[in-house]
Backbone bond lengths (Angstrom), bond angles and torsions (degrees), N, CA, C in turn:
res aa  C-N    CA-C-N  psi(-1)  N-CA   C-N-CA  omega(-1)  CA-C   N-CA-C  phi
1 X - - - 1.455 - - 1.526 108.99 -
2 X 1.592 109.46 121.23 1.305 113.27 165.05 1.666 117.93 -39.22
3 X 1.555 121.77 148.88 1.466 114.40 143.92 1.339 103.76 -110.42
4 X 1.690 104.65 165.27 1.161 115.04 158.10 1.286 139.77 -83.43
5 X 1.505 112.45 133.04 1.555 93.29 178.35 1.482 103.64 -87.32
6 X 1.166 99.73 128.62 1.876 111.76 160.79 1.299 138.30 -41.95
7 X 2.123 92.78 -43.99 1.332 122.30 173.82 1.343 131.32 -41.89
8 X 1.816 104.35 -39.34 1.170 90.15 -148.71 1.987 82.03 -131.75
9 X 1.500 104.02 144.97 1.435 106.09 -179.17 1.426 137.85 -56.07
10 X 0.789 151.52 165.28 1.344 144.15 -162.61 1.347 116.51 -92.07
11 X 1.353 118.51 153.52 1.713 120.11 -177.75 1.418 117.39 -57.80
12 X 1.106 137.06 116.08 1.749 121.61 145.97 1.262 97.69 -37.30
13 X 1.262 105.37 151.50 1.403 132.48 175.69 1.733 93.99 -90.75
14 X 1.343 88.69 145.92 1.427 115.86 -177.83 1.838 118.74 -67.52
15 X 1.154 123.10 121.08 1.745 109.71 -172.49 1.424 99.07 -152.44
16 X 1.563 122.57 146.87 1.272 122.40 -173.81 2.003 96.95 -78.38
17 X 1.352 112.86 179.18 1.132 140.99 -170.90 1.583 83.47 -90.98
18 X 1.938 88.11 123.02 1.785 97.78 169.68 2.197 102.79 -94.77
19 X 1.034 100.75 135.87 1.097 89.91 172.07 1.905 141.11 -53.15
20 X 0.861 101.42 24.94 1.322 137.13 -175.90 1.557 108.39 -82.10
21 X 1.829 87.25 -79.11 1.342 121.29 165.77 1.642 127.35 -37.14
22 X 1.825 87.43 -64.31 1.802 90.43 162.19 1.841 119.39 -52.53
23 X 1.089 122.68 -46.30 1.293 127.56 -177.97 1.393 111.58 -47.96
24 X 1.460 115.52 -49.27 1.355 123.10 -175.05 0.947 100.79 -66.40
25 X 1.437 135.88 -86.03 1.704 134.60 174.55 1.532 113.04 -21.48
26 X 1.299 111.13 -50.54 1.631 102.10 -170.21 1.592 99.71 -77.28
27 X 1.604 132.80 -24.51 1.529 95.34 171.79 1.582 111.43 -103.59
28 X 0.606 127.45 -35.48 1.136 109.97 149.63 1.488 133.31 -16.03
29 X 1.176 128.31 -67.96 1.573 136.82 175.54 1.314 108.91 -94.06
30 X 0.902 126.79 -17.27 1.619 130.68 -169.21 1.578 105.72 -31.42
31 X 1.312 119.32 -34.15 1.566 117.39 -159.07 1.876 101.49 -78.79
32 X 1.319 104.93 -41.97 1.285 124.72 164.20 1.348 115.05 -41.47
33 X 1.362 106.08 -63.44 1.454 111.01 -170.95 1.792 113.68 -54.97
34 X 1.063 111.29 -24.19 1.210 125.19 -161.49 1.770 108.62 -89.51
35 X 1.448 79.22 -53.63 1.865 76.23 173.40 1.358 111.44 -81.49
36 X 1.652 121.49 0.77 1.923 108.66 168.44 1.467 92.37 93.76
37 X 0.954 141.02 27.81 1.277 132.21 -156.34 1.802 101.38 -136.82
38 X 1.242 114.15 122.47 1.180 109.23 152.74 1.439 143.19 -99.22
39 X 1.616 106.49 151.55 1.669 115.35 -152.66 1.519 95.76 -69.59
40 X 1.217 123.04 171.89 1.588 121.72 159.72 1.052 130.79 -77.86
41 X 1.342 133.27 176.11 1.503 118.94 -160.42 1.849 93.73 -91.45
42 X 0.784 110.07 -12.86 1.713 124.39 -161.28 2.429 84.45 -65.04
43 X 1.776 95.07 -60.95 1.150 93.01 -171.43 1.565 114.91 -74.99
44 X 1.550 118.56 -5.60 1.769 109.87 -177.33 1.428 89.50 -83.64
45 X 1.480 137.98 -42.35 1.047 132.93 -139.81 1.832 92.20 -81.29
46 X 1.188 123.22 -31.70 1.579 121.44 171.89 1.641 107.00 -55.34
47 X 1.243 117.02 -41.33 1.319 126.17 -160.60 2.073 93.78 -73.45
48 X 1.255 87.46 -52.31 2.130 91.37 -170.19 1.607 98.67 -57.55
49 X 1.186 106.16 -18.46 2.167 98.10 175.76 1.264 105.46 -70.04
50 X 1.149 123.63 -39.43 1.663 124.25 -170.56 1.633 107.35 -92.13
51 X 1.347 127.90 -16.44 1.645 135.61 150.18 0.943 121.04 -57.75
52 X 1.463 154.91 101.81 1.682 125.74 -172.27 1.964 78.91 -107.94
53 X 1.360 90.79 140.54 1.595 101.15 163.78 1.860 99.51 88.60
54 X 1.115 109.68 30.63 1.484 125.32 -179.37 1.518 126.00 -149.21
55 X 1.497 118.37 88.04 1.542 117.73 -158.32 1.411 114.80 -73.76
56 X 1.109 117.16 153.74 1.658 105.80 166.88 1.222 125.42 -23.39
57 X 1.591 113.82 -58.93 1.225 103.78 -170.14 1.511 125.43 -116.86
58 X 1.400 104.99 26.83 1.668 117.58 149.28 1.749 99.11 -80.92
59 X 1.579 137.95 -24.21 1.325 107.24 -170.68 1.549 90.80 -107.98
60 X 1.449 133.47 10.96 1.580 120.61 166.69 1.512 104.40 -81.59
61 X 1.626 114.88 -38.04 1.345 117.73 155.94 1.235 129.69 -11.63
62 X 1.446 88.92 -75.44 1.567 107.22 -162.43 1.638 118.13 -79.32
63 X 1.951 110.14 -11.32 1.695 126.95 164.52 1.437 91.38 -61.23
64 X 1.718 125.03 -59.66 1.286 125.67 -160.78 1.378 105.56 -42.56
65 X 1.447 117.92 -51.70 1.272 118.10 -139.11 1.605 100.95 -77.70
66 X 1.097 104.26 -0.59 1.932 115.53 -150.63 1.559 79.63 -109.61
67 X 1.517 128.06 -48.63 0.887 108.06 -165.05 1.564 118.03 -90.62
68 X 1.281 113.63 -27.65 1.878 110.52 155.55 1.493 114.86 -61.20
69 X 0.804 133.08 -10.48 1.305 154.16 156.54 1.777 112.44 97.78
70 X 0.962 106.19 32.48 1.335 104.65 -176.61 1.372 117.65 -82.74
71 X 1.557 121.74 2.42 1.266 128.85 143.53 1.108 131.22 -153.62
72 X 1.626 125.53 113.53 1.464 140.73 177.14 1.701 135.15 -49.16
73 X 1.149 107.64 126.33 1.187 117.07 158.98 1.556 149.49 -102.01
């Protein structure tokens, strides 16, 4: 049997990208995405204030994934 750690906060629950979401990320970063390049955390972390229910680094994730290209826009 697992314990819990106390320490450390609990998971967001897992949810696909509403297209909403994609829109925002893609204009937003779009220029990024394009040159392969990722934004700084300085600029995702502006972006996750205006996401509610989207952590930093589920949407640096999801730049990565755009920008290895494992998903198109």
């Amino acid at each position: 049997m697992a314990r819990e750690d106390s320490s450390r906060p609990p998971r967001p629950n897992r949810r696909r990208w509403t297209e909403v979401e994609v829109q925002k990320l893609t204009s937003v970063f779009g220029g990024c995405i394009t040159q392969k390049k990722m934004p700084s955390g300085k600029q995702i972390a502006e972006l996750a204030r205006s996401m509610p229910g989207r952590t930093i680094a589920q949407i640096r994730a999801q730049i990565n994934n755009y920008v290895l290209g494992k998903i198109h826009f």
